[in-house]
C-alpha positions, 0 to 999 in steps of 0.5 A, a space after each residue: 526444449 520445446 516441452 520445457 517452454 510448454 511446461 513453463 507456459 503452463 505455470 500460473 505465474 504471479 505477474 507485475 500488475 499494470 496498463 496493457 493497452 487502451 482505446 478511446 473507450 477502453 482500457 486493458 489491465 493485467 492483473 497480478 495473476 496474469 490475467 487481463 481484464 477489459 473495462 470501459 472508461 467513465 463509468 456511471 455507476 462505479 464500487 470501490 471495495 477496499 478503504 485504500 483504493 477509495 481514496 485513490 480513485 476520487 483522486 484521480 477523478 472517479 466517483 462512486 455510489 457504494 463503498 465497504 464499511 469503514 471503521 475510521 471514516 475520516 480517512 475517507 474523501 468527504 463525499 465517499 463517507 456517506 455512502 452505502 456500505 456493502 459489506 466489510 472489504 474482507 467479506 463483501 455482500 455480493 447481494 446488496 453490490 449486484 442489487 445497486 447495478 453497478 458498471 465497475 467493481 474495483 477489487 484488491 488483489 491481495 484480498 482472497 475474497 475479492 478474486 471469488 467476487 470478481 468470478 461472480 461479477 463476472 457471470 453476472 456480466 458487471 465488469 471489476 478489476 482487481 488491482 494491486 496496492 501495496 506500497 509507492 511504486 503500487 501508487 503511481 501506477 494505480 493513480 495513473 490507471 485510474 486516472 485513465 479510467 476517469 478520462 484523464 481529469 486535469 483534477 487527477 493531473 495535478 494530484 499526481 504532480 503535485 505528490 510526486 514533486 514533493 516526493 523526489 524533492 525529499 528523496 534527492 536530499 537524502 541521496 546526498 545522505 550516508 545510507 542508514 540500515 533499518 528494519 520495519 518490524 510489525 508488531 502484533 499480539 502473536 509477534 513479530 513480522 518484519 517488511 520486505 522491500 516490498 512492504 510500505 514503509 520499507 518501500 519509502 525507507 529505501 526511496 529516501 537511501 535506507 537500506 532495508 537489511 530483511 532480504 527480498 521475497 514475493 511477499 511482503 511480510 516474512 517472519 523474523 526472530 529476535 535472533 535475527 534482529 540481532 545478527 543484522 543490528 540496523 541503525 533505525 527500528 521501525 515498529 508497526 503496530 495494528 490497532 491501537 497504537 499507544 496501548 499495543 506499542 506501550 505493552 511491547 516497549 515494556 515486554 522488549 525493554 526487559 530483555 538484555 539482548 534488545 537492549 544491547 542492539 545499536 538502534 536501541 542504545 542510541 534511542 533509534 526505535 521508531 513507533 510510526 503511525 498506523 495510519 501513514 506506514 501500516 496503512 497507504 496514505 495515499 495523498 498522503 505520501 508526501 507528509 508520510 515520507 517527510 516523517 521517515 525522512 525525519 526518523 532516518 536523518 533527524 540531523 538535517 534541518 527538514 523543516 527548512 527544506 520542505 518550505 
């Protein structure tokens, strides 16, 4: 017995990311690959390089003095869009980031670069965390984690109120609601990928008392056939496409319209195919969320009058 519980010890487990602990100058983070880092509250010089996260942090508060290049610019905070840039977010310049001294380096887990930055950012004594940001639930625990970080801004506060009330207020109308099956499928050139409940706009379905018919996983894409899609027929399809979403989606609309089988799925024939926004549903919308769940809302119960209940 007590070789098995040192053998169990030993497994690097992919863990729940969150708050640990915290004192009046400190905070201590989990990370999703079980480590804890430390940083020190208000930090003066402070990087974000992820575009999501960027938005995130002057949210709860932060400012920063350095971001990675962002190809759509206006999804960034006003102040954020003349920043120094250092590097792509998937291939940081480590050499540009260390020459602007920072204190802080926020980082995203689900980017393999980030997790060599942060070792190198760690022998050059600047401290980083590496936060995980995938879905709603990802949201409200970085949002309060940065917040903290920031020293609680009353700002950061109200941010948070406000989206979460708007968000519980649509999700205790669609609780009176018949559940409606769906999938998130995304699209690309290569084919078909569909969300677990852990991606996105699969989260936010599920929120709103839909009923995700691609089972749970680790991850938060996993491959699905056209066969598969026909076995679990959902109600609603919604399609993700990367890029440019009028071009990419035209294109698939047309390749899928041709065969019969997708003809014959139930999402299909009763007009229930949804091409959502990249930028609300493959992307995070981050202040956004309340406009994003409102959109699905729309999509999943079109019979209810939404308009009338958000005003």
């Amino acid at each position: 017995m007590k070789k098995l519980i040192t053998i169990l010890l030993s497994v690097p487990l992919l863990l729940s990311a969150g708050i640990v602990s915290e004192t009046a100058d400190t905070i201590s983070y989990q990370q999703s690959n079980g480590e804890t880092v430390t940083v020190h509250k208000l930090p003066k010089r402070p990087v974000v390089l992820h575009i999501s996260l960027t938005g995130m942090w002057y949210a709860a508060g932060g400012k920063a003095i350095a971001r990675p290049h962002a190809p759509r610019l206006h999804v960034l905070p006003e102040e954020a869009r003349t920043l120094p840039e250092v590097g792509d977010f998937y291939n940081p310049n480590l050499e540009k980031l260390l020459a602007l001294k920072p204190d802080l380096v926020l980082l995203h887990s689900k980017r393999g670069k980030h997790w060599e930055v942060q070792k190198l950012l760690r022998s050059a004594g600047v401290e980083s965390v590496c936060v995980d940001y995938t879905n709603y639930d990802d949201f409200l625990t970085l949002l309060d984690f940065f917040s903290r970080v920031n020293g609680n801004p009353p700002e950061a506060e109200a941010v948070r109120k406000k989206i979460t009330s708007e968000v519980d207020a649509l999700c205790a109308e669609t609780a009176k609601l018949k559940p409606v099956t769906f999938i998130s499928m995304i699209v690309s050139g290569t084919g078909f990928l569909s969300e677990t409940p852990r991606g996105n706009t699969a989260n936010m379905a599920a929120r709103l008392g839909g009923r995700n018919l691609v089972p749970a996983a680790s991850v938060v894409r996993v491959k699905y056939s056209m066969e598969q899609l026909l076995m679990s027929d959902p109600d609603v399809i919604f399609l993700l496409c990367a890029g440019s979403n009028n071009k990419l989606s035209s294109r698939v609309r047309a390749i899928l319209d041709k065969r019969p089988d997708w003809r014959n799925l139930k999402a299909v024939r009763n007009n229930r195919v949804y091409v959502l926004d990249a930028e609300s549903y493959l992307y995070l919308p981050g202040k956004r969320y309340p406009e994003a769940f409102l959109g699905l809302a729309k999509f999943l119960y079109p019979e209810k009058d939404w308009e009338k209940i958000v005003k």
